[in-house]
LOZAKE-677612 format. One record per residue (C-alpha): x, y, z; residue in one letter. Coordinates in nm, 2 decimals, padded with zeros to 4 digits. Example, Ala and Ser with C-alpha at 12.3 -4.5 7.8 and 13.67 -1.06 7.14 Angstrom:
2
node c1:01.23	c2:-00.45	c3:00.78	type:A
node c1:01.37	c2:-00.11	c3:00.71	type:S
***
This chain:
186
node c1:01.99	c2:01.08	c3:01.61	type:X
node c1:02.30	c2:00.95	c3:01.79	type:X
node c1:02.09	c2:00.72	c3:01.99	type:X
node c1:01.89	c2:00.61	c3:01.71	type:X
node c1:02.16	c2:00.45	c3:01.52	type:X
node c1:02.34	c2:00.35	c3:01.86	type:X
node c1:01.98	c2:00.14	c3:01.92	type:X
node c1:02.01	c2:-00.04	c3:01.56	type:X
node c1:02.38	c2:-00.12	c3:01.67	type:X
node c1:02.25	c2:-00.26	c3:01.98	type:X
node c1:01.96	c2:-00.44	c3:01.83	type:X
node c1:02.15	c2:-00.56	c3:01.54	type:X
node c1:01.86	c2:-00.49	c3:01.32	type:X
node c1:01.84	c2:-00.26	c3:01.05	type:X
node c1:01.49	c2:-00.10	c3:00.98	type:X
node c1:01.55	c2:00.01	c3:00.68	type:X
node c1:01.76	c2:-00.07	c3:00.41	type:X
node c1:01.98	c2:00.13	c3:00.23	type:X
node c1:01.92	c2:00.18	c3:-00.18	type:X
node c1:02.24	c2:00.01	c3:-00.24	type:X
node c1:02.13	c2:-00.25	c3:-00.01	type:X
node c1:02.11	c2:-00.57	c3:-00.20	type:X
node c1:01.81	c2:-00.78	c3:-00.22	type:X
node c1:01.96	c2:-01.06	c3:-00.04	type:X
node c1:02.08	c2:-00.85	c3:00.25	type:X
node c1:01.70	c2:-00.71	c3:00.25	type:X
node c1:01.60	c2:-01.04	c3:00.31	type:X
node c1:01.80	c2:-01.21	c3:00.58	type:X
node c1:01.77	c2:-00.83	c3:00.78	type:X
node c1:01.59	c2:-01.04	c3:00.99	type:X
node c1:01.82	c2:-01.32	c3:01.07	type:X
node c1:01.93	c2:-01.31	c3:01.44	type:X
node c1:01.70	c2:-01.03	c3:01.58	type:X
node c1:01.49	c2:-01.10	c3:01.88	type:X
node c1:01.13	c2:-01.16	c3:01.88	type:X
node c1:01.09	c2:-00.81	c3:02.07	type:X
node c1:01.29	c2:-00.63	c3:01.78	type:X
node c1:01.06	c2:-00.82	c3:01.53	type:X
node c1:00.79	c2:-00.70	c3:01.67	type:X
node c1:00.83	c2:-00.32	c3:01.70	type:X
node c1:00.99	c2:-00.30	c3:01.34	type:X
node c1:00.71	c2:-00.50	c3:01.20	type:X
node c1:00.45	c2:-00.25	c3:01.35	type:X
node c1:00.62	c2:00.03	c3:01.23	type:X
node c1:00.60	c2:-00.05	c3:00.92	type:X
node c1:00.29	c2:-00.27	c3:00.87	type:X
node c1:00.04	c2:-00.15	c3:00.64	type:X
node c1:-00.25	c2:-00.20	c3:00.88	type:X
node c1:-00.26	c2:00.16	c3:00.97	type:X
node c1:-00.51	c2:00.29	c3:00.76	type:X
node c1:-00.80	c2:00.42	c3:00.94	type:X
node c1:-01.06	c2:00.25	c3:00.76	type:X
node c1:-01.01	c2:-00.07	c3:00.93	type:X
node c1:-01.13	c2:-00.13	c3:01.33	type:X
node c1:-00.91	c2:-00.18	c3:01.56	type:X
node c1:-00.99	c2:-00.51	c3:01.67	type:X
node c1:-00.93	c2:-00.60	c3:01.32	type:X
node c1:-00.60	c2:-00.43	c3:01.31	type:X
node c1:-00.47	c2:-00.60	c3:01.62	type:X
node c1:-00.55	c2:-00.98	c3:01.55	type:X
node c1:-00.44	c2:-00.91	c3:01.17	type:X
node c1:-00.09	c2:-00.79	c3:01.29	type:X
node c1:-00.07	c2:-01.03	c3:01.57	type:X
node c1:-00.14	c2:-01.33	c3:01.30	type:X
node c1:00.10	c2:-01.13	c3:01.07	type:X
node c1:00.38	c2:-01.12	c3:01.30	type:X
node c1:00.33	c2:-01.45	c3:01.48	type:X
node c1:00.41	c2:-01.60	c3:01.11	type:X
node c1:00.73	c2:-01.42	c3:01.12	type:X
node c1:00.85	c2:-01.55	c3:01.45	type:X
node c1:00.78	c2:-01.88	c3:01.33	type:X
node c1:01.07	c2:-02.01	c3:01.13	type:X
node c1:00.89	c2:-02.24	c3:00.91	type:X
node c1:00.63	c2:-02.00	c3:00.82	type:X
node c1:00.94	c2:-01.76	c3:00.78	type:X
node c1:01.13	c2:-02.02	c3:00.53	type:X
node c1:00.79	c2:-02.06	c3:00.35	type:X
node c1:00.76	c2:-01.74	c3:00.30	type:X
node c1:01.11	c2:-01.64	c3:00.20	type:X
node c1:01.11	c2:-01.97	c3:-00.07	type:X
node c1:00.83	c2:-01.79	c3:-00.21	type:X
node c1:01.03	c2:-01.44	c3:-00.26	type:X
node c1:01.31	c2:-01.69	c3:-00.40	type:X
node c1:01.09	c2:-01.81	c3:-00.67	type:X
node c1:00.91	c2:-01.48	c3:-00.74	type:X
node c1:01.25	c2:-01.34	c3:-00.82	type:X
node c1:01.35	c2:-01.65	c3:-01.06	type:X
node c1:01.06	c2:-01.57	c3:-01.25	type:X
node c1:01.11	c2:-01.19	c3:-01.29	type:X
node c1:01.46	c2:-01.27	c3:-01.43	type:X
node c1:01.32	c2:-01.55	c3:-01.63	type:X
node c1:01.07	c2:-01.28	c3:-01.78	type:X
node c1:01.38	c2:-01.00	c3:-01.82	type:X
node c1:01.60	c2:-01.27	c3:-01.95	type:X
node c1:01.32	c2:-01.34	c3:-02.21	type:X
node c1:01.23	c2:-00.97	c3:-02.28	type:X
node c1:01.63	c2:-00.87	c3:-02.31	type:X
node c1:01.69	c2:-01.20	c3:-02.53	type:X
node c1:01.47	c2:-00.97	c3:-02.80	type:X
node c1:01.69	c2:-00.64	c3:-02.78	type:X
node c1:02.03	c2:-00.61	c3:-02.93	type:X
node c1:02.11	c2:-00.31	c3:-02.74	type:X
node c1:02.06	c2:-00.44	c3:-02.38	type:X
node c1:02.26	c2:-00.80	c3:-02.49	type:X
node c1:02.56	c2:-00.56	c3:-02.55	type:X
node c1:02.54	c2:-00.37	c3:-02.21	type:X
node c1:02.51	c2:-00.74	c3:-02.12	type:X
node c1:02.84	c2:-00.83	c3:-02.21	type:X
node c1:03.02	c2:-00.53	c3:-02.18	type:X
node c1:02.91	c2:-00.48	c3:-01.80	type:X
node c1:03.01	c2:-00.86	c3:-01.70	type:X
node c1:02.65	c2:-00.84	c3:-01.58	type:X
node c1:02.65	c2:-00.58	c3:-01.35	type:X
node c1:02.36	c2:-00.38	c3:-01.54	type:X
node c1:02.11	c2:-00.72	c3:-01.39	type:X
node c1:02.23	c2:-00.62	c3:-01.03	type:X
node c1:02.16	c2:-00.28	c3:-01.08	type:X
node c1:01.82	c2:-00.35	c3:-01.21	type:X
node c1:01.79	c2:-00.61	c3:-00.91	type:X
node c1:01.85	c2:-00.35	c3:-00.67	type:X
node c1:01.60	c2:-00.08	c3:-00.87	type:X
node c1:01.28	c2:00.03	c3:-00.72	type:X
node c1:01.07	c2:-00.09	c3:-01.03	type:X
node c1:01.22	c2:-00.44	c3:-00.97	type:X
node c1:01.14	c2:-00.43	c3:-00.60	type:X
node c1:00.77	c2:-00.33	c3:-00.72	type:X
node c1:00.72	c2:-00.62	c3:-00.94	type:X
node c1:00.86	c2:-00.82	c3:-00.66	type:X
node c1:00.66	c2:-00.71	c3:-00.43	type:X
node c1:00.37	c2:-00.73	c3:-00.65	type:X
node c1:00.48	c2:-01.10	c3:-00.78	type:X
node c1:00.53	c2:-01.20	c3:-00.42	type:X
node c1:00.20	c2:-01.12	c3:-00.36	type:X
node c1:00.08	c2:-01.30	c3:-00.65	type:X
node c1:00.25	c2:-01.61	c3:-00.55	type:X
node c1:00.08	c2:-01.63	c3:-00.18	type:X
node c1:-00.28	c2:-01.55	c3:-00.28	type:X
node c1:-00.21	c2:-01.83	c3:-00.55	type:X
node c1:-00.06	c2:-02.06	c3:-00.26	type:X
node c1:-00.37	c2:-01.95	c3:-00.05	type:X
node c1:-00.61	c2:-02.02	c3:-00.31	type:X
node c1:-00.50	c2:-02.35	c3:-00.40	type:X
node c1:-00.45	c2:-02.47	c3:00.02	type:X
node c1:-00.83	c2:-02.35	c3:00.06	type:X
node c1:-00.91	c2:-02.49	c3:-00.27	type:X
node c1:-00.80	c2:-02.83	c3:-00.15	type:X
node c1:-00.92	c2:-02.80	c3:00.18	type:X
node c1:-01.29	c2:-02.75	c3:00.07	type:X
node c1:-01.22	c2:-03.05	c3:-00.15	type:X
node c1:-01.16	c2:-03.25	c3:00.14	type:X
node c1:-01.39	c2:-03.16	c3:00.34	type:X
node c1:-01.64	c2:-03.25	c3:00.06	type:X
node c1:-01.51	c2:-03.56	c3:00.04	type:X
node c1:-01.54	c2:-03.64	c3:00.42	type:X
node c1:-01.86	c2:-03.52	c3:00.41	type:X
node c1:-01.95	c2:-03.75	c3:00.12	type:X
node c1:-01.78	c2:-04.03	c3:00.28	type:X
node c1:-02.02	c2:-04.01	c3:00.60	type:X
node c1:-02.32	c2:-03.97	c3:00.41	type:X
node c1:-02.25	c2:-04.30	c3:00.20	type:X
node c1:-02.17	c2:-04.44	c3:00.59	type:X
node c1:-02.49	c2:-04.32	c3:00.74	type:X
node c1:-02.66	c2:-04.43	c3:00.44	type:X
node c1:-02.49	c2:-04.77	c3:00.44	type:X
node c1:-02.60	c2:-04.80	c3:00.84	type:X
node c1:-02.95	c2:-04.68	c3:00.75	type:X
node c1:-02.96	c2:-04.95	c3:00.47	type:X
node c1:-02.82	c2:-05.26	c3:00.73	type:X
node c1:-03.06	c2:-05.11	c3:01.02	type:X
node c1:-03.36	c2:-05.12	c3:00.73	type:X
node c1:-03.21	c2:-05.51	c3:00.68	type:X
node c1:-03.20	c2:-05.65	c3:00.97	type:X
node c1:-03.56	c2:-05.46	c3:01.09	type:X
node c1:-03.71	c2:-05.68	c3:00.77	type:X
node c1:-03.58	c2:-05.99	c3:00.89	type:X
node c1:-03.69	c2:-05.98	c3:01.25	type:X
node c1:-04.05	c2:-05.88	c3:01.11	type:X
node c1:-03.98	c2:-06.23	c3:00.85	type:X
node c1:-03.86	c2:-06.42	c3:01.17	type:X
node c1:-04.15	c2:-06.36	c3:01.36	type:X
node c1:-04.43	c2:-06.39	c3:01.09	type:X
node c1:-04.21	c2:-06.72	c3:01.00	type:X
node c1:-04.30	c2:-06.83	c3:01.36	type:X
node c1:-04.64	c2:-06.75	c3:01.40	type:X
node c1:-04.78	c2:-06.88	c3:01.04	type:X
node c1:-04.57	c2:-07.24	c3:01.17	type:X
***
């Protein structure tokens, strides 16, 4: 067990956060932890290891999965998205507590300590999880949404080009027959 912990000291990373963890700390665990480290804590606890799926399917799902964490864009992305799943969970408590007398109270009594204990809750890290979720199938939706619109459209766009080409080539075919009936019947 020594050695365990004396590894997370080494590594820097902590694989699993304490209760009284905040949110915050949850999500910049990551921050400064080697590619490696990534790596092995994110197959450890990946939720590909069900034995319903194939293998093959398992590997290039978690390679996909944890190339988008190594990438710090993807990474950003993905942590604006927790960022706004959490504003609207508190915009939805805010509007749910506005109703009840008894909760405004604890409110002002507790100098709003009661919202960081119901931040750091496991039903609030459910519905995060679940409106994180939410958030990047709707993301993924729309991006395939828009690129099937696209490629429609560029699709359409050579059609009406073929078309137009088919229509010039029909043209000019007509004239050359005109020209030379025009030359014979002189």
């Amino acid at each position: 067990m020594g050695s365990s912990s004396a590894q997370k000291a080494k590594t820097g990373l902590q694989n699993s956060p304490s209760k009284g963890e905040s949110v915050s700390k949850r999500n910049h665990r990551w921050e400064g932890a080697t590619p490696a480290t990534m790596r092995i804590c994110f197959s450890k606890n990946s939720l590909l290891k069900s034995a319903k799926l194939k293998e093959t399917m398992k590997s290039s799902a978690l390679a996909k999965a944890q190339q988008q964490l190594l990438d710090q864009q993807e990474r950003d992305y993905i942590l604006s998205q927790v960022t706004a799943a959490k504003e609207e969970l508190r915009a939805k408590r805010k509007k749910q507590l506005k109703k009840d007398t008894a909760s405004k109270l604890k409110l002002l009594v507790d100098e709003g300590k009661s919202e960081q204990e119901y931040e750091q809750s496991e039903e609030f890290q459910q519905e995060l999880k679940l409106k994180v979720r939410e958030l990047l199938t709707e993301q993924e939706w729309w991006q395939r949404k828009m690129a099937m619109r696209i490629s429609e459209e560029e699709d359409r766009l050579k059609k009406d080009e073929e078309e137009q080409k088919e229509i010039w080539k029909r043209k000019r075919e007509h004239e050359e027959q005109w020209e030379g009936t025009r030359e014979t019947a002189i």
